[in-house]
C-alpha positions in Angstrom: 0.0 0.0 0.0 1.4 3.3 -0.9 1.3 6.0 1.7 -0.9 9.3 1.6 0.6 12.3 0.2 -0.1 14.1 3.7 2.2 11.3 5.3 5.1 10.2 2.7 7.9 12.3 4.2 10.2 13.3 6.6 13.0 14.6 8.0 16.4 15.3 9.5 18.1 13.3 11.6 19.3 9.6 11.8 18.9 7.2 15.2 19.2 3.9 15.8 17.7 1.5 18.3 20.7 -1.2 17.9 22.6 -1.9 15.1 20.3 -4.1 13.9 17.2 -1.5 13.2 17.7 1.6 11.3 15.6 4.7 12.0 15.4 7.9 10.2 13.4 11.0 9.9 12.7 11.4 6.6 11.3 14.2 4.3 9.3 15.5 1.4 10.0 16.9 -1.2 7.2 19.4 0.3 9.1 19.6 3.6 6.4 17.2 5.1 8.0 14.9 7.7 7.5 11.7 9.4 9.7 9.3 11.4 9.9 5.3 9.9 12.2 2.2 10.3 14.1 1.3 6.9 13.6 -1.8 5.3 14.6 -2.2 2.2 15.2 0.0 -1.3 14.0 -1.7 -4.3 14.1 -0.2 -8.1 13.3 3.7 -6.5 10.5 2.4 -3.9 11.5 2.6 -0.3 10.1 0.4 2.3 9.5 1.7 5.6 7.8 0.9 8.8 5.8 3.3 10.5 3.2 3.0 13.5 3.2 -0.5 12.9 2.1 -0.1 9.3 4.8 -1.0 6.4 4.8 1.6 3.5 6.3 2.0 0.2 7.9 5.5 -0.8 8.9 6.4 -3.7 12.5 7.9 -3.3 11.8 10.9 -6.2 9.8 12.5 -3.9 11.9 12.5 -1.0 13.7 15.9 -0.2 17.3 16.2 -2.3 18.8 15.6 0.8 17.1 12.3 1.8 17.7 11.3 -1.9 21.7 11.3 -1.9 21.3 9.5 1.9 19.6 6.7 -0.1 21.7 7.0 -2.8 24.5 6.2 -0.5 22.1 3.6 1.7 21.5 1.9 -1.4 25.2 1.4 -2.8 26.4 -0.2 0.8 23.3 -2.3 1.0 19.6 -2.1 2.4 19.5 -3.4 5.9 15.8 -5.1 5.7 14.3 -7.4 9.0 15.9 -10.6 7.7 19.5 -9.1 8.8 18.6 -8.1 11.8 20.0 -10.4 14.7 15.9 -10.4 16.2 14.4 -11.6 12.2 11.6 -13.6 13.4 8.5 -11.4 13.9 6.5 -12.9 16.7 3.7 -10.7 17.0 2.9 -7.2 15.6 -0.3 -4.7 16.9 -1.0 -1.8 16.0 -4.7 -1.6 18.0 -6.7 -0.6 14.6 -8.8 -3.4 14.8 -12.0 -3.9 16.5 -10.7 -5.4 19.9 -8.4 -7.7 21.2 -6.9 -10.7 19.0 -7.3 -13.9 20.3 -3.5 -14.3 21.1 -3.9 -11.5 24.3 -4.5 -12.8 27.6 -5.9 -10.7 30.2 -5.5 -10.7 34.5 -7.2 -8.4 36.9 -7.3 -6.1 34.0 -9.9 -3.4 32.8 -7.3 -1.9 29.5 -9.3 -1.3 26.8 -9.2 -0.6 23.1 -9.8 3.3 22.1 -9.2 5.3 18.6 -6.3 2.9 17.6 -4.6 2.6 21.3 -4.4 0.4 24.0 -5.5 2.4 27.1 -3.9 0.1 30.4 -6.5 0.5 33.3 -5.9 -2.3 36.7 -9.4 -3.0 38.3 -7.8 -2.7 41.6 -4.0 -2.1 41.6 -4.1 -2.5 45.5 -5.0 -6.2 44.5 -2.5 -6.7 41.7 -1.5 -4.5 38.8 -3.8 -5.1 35.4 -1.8 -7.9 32.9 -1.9 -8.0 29.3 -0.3 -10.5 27.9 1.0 -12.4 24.5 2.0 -15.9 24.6 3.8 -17.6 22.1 6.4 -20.4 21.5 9.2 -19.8 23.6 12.5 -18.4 22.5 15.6 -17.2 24.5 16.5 -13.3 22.8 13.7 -11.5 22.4 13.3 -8.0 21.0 10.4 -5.8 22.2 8.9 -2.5 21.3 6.6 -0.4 21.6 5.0 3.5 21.9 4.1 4.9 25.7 2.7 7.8 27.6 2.0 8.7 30.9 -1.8 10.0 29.7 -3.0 11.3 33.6 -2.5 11.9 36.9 -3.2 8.0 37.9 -0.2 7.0 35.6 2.7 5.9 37.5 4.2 3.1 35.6 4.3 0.0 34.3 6.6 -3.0 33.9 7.1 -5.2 30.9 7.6 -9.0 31.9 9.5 -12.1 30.2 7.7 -15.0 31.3 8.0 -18.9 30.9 5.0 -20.1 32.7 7.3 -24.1 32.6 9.5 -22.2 34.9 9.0 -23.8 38.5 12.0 -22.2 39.6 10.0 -18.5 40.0 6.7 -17.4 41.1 4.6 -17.4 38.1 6.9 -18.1 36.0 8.7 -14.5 36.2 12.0 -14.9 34.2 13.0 -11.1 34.1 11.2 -7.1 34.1 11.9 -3.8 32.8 10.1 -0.9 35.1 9.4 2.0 33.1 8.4 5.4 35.5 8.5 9.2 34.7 11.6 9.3 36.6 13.4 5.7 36.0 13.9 2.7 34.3 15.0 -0.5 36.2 16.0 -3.9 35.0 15.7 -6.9 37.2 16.6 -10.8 37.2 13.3 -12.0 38.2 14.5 -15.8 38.1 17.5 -15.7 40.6 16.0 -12.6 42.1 13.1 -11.2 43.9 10.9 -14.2 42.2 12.9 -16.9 42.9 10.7 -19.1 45.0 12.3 -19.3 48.5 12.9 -15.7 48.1 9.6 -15.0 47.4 7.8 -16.4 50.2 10.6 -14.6 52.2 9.6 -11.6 51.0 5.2 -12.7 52.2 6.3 -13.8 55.9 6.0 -11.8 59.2 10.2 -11.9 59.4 10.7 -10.6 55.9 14.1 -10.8 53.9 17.3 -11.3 55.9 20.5 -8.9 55.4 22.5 -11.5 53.1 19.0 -11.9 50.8 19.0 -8.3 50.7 22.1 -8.2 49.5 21.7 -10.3 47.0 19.2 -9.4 45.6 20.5 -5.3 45.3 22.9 -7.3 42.7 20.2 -8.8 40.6 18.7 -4.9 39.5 19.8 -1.7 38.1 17.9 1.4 37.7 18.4 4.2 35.5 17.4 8.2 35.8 15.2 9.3 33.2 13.0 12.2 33.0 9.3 12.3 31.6 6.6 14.8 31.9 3.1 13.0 33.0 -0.1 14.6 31.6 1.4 15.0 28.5 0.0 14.4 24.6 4.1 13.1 23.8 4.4 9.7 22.5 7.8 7.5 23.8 9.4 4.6 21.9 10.6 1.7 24.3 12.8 -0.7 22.6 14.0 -3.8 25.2 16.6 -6.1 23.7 17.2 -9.1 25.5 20.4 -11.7 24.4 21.8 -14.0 26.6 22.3 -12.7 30.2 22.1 -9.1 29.3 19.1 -6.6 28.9 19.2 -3.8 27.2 16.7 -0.5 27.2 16.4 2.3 25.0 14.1 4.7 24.8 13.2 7.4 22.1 16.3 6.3 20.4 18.9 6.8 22.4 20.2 3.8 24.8 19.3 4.0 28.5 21.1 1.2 30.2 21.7 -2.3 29.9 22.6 -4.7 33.3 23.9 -8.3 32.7 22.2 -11.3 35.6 22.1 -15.1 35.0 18.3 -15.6 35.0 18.0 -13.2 32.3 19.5 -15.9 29.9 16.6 -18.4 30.5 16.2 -20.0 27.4 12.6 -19.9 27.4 10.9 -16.5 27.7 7.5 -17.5 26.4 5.2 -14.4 27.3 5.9 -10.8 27.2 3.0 -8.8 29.0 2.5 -5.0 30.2 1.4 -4.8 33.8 -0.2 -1.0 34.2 -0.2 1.0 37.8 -2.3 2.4 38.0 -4.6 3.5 35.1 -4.2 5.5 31.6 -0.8 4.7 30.6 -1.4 4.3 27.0 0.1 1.8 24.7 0.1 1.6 20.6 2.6 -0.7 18.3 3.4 -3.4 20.2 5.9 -5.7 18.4 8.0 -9.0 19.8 10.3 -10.1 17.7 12.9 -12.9 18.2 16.1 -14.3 17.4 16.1 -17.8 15.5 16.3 -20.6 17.6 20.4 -21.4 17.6 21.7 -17.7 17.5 22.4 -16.9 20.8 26.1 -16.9 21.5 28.6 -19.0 23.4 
């Protein structure tokens, strides 16, 4: 499908969420703008990804500017999703359709579907946090993404979780989370950490967590500073890149932090859901991607 005239073009600057993805701004020759992951270049049509939709531009009526980068793009080599380390595409939604697909999952949740975006509402956060959920055939490197904002005054985070509900090892399966807040990011082993089962119930009885579990389990997180306005129309892109023990986080392009643990490694992370606190963060292009079975390394 070839993209309306109002939306073919963009603009300035390049960014990259791993070297994997590329990500430009792109423009018309009209000065209109918009912001797309490359794909391929093909006989003067350029493929691009944008809001979960996949486009094809033709590159004469991209701004001289853009035209020479493509030029040059072209010559070393299109970098489309089959190169990329994460090439198997899991699960892609962009919310345009009438509700939920019947691969989400749904616990203590009250999220709903609104103009094209996933709305994350808990019914009682005080009981647990609202889930939503994808399952799929488990894989070990995953690659997650999608766009967020802190839409009202109720929105104070939410995590993203990398489950393997075969895991006995963990309380529910919890293999690893990213925490995303106006004011942080964390990463946490989930596995060997603060869901690993004896540890857990630790955590539920009247003496709580001893000093050496405390300990051990400030080694299994890492939290980042970030900084973003609540109440706010902005959009966010979250990328989360996981490959063997190490977790990665970016955010708007730009690389927040990364923190290496054994139980991030789990070679089976078969769920990725968003758990909202409390209400109105609002979601929109979710996609999971993987690496082929095999291409982890030693």
């Amino acid at each position: 499908m070839r993209m309306r005239p109002l939306l073919i073009l963009l603009a300035v600057s390049l960014c990259s969420f791993s070297d994997a993805r590329e990500f430009r701004e792109i423009t018309s020759s009209d000065g209109k703008k918009i912001e797309a992951e490359l794909l391929e270049l093909n006989e003067g049509m350029l493929k691009i990804r944008s809001r979960g939709r996949v486009f094809e531009v033709p590159v004469e009526r991209l701004s001289e500017a853009d035209q020479a980068f493509f030029k040059d793009w072209s010559a070393e080599g299109s970098e489309s999703e089959g190169d990329s380390y994460y090439s198997e595409e899991i699960f892609v939604d962009d919310f345009s359709g009438e509700g939920f697909g019947e691969q989400w999952s749904h616990y203590k949740s009250a999220s709903v579907l609104e103009d094209g975006v996933l709305i994350g509402k808990s019914i009682d956060v005080k009981d647990h946090a609202g889930v939503d959920a994808i399952r799929f055939e488990g894989r070990q490197d995953l690659e997650f993404s999608v766009k967020f904002r802190f839409a009202g005054p109720e929105a104070e985070r939410f995590n993203v979780w990398f489950d393997d509900r075969t895991l006995v090892e963990a309380h529910a399966g919890h293999v690893a989370n990213v925490t995303v807040s106006p004011t942080s990011v964390t990463i946490t082993d989930a596995k060997t950490g603060n869901m690993e089962n004896s540890i857990y119930e630790m955590k539920k009885s009247a003496e709580g967590l001893d000093e050496a579990t405390k300990a051990l389990l400030a080694t299994k997180t890492k939290r980042f500073e970030v900084d973003f306005e609540k109440d706010k129309e902005e959009w966010h892109d979250l990328l989360i890149q996981t490959k063997g023990e190490v977790i990665t986080v970016s955010i708007d392009g730009k690389e927040v932090g990364s923190f290496a643990s054994e139980g991030n490694a789990h070679e089976t992370k078969a769920s990725v859901s968003v758990t909202t606190y409390a209400n109105d963060v609002h979601y929109d292009d979710y996609t999971i991607r993987a690496a082929p079975r095999g291409s982890a390394e030693e």
